[in-house]
Wavefront OBJ file of the C-alpha trace (Angstrom):
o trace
v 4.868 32.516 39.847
v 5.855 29.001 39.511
v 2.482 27.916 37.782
v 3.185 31.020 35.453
v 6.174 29.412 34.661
v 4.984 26.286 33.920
v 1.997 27.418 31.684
v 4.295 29.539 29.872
v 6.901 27.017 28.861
v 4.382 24.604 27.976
v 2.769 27.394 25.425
v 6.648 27.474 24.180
v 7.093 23.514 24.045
v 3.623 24.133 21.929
v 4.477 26.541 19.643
v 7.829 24.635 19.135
v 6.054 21.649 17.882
v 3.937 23.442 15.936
v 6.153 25.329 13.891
v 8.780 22.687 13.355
v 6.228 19.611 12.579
v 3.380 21.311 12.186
v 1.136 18.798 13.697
v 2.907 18.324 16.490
v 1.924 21.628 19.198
v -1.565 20.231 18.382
v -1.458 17.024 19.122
v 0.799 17.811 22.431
v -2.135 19.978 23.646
v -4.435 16.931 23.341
v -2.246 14.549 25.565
v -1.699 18.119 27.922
v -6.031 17.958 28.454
v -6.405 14.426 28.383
v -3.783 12.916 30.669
v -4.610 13.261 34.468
v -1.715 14.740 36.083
v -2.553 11.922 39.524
v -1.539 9.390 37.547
v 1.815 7.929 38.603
v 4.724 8.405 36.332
v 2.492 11.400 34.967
v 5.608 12.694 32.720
v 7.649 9.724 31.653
v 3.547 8.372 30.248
v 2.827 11.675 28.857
v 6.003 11.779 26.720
v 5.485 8.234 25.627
v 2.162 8.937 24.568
v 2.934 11.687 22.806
v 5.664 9.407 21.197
v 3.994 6.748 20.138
v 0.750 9.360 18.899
v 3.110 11.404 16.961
v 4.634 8.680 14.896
v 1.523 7.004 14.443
v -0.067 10.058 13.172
v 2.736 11.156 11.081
v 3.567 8.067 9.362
v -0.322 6.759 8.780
v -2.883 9.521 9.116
v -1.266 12.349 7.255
v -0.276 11.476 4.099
v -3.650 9.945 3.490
v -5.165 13.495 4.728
v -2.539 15.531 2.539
v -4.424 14.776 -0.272
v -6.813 16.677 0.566
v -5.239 19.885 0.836
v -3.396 19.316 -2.939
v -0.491 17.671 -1.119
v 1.481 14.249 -0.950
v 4.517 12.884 0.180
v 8.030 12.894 -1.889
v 8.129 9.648 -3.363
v 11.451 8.580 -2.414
v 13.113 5.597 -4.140
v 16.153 4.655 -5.582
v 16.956 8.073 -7.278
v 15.874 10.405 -4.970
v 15.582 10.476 -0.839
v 15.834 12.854 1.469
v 19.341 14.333 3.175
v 18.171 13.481 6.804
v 15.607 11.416 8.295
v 14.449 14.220 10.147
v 12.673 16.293 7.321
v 10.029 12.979 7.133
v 9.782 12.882 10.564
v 9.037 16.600 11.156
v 6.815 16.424 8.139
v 8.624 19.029 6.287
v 8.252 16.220 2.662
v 4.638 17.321 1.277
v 4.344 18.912 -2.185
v 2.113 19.378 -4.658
v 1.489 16.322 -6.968
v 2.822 18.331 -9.783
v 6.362 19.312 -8.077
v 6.011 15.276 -7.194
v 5.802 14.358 -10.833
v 9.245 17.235 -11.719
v 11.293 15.589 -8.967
v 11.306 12.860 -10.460
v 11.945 13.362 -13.635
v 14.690 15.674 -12.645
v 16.011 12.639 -10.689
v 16.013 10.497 -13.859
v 17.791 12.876 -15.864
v 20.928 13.472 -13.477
v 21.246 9.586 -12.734
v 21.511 9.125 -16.349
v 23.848 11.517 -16.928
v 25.339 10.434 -13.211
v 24.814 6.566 -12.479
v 25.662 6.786 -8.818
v 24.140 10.055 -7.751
v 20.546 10.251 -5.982
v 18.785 13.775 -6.372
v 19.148 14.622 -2.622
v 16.437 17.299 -0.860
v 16.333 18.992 1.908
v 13.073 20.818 3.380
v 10.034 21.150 1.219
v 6.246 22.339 2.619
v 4.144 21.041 5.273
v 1.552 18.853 4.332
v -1.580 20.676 5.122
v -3.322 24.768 4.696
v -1.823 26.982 2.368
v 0.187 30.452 3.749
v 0.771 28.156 6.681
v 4.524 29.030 7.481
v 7.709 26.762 7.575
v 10.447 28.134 9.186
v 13.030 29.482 8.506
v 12.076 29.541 5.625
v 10.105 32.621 3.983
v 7.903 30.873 1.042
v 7.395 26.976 1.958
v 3.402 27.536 2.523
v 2.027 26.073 -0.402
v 3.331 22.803 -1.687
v 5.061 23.910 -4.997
v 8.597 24.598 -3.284
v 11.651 22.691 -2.639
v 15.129 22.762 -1.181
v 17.280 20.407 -2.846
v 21.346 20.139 -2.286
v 24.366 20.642 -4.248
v 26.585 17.546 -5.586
v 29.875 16.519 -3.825
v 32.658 14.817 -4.714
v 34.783 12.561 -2.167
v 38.298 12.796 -1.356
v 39.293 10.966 -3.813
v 37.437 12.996 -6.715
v 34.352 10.831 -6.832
v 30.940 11.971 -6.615
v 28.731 11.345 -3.815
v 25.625 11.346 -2.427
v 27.204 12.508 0.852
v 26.638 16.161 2.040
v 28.828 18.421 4.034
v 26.389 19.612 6.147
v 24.357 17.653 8.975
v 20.930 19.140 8.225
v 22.190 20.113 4.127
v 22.424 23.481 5.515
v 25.150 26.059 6.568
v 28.767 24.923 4.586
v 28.720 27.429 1.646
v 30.626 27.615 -1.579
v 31.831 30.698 -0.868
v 32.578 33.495 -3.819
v 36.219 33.497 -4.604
v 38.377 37.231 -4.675
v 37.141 37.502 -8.517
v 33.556 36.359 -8.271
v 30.705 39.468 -6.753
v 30.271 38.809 -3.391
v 26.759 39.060 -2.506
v 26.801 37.771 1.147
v 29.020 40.726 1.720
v 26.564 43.362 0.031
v 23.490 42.398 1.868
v 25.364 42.061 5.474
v 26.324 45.198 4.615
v 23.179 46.570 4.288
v 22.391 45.260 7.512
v 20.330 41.829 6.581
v 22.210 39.800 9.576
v 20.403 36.802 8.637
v 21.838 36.187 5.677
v 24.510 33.441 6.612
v 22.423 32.874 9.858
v 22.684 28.716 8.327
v 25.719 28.383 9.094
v 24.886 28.028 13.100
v 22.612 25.002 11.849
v 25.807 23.112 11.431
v 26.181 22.752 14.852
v 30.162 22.649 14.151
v 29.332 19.111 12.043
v 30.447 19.216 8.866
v 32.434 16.760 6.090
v 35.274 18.877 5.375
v 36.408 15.944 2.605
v 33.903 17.070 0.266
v 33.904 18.975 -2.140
v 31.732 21.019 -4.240
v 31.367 19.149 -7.764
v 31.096 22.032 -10.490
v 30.272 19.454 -13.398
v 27.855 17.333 -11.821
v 26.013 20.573 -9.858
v 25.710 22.281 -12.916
v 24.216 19.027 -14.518
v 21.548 19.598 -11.917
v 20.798 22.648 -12.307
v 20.261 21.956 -16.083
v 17.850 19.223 -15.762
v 16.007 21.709 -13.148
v 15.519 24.483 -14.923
v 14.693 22.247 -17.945
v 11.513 21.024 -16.321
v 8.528 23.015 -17.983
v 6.982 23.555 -14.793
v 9.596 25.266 -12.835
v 9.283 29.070 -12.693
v 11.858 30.251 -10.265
v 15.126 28.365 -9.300
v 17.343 30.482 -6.587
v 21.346 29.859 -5.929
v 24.107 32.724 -5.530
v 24.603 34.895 -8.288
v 28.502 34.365 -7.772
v 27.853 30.330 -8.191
v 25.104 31.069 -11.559
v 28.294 33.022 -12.931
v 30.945 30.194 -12.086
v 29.010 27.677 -13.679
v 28.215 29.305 -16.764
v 24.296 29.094 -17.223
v 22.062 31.589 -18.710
v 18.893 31.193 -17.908
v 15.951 33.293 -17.067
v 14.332 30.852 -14.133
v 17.661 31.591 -11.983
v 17.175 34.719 -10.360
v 18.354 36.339 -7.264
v 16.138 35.146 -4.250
v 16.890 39.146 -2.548
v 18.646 40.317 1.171
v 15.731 39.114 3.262
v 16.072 35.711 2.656
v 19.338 33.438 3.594
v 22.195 32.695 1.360
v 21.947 29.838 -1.525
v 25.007 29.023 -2.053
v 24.902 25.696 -0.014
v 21.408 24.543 -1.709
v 18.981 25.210 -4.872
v 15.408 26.420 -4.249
v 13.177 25.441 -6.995
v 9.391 26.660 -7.553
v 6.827 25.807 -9.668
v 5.430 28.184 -11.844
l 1 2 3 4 5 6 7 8 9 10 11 12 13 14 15 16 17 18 19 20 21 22 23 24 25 26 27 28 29 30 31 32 33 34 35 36 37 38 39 40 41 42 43 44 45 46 47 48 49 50 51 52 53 54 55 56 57 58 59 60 61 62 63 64 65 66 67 68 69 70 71 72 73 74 75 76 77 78 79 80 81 82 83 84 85 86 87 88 89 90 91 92 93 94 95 96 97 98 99 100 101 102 103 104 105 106 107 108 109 110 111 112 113 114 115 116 117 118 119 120 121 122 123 124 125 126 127 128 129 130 131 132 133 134 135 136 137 138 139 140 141 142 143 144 145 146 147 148 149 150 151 152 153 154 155 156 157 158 159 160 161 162 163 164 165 166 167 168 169 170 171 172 173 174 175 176 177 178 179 180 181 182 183 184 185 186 187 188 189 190 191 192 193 194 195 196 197 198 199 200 201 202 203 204 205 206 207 208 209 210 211 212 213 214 215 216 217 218 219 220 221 222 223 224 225 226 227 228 229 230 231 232 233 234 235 236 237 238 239 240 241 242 243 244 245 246 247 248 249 250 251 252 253 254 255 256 257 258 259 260 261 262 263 264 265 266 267 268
């Protein structure tokens, strides 16, 4: 019973790694075969092996191998970074060269129009194999698809590049009593899941901020602006507030999660 145990949570501790990192159930399983459980210290060396492998790998083997599945890293600079460390180090920062080549100029246009303000994203695709899922979310499997977050402003009406939210997920801008309530209609239908981001909070959030109409809608301009974005998903209760008629913002349906804490964008 007890080796039962331990073989089944190691295929959890696996399957983990694997679907948060992608790379990372594999290369666990390596260090699993390779490391002699005799040797003293077996654990603390296995996890510092697996460590030290992981960051190596991640940080110099696979964005030169990304390539070769039509990927590459965000290019992060001075206009444009990512909301949390952790979406590099899980990997979760591969796209397409084309969506590449859109960020950035979709970063250039808002700092122009806002000096101060970075174009901040939040979980993109996994850099290698096509259909090759990243959850939670339903269509990150192919490089041309992108999270990115709303713009705040401070306390004392500034904009930031701060974010409510620890991960960039879970603190919504919520429909007021006169805007259609969507959330409501598709819990009602029974799609549970729907505001299932706000437990990714993890009860962290900047409650100073605020959501910055102007400089959001801004955003969403110079998004849908870029020739080779198709689809761009937020609330319909948010696409009313701000006013913008376009034919690339569309509804993202019940079975997904809610978007009115972030903008998906797609490539056509």
């Amino acid at each position: 019973m007890k080796k039962i145990l331990k073989i089944t949570l190691k295929i959890l501790i696996i399957t983990f790694l694997t679907l948060s990192t992608q790379i990372g159930g594999i290369i666990y399983l390596v260090i699993e075969l390779t490391i002699k459980k005799t040797i003293r210290n077996y654990r603390f060396i296995k996890i510092g092996v697996f460590t030290i492998t992981y960051l190596i790998i991640t940080f110099t083997v696979v964005p030169y191998l990304a390539p070769v599945f039509g990927r590459e890293k965000i290019k992060n600079n001075d206009l444009i970074e990512a909301c949390t460390f952790f979406t590099i180090l899980s990997n979760r920062n591969y796209v397409t060269p084309e969506l590449n080549v859109s960020l950035q100029k979709i970063a250039k246009t808002i700092n122009k129009s806002h000096n101060t303000i970075r174009l901040v994203y939040l979980d993109a695709n996994f850099p290698f194999i096509n259909g090759f899922p990243l959850p939670p979310h339903l269509s990150h499997n192919d490089g041309k698809k992108i999270d990115i977050s709303f713009i705040y402003t401070n306390n004392k009406g500034t904009i930031t590049n701060k974010k409510p939210a620890l991960w960039g997920y879970g603190v919504y801008e919520d429909p007021n009593p006169r805007e259609y309530n969507q959330v409501r209609a598709c819990k009602k239908k029974g799609y549970w899941q729907y505001d299932f981001a706000k437990y990714l909070t993890f009860g962290v959030s900047n409650n100073q901020l605020k959501f910055s109409e102007k400089a959001t809608k801004d955003l969403l301009l110079a998004i849908v602006n870029q020739q080779k974005v198709g689809k761009v998903f937020i609330e319909p209760h948010l696409k009313s507030r701000l006013g913008i008629q376009n034919s690339k913002i569309r509804f993202h349906g019940c079975q997904a999660v809610r978007h009115d804490d972030h903008i998906h964008l797609q490539l056509k």
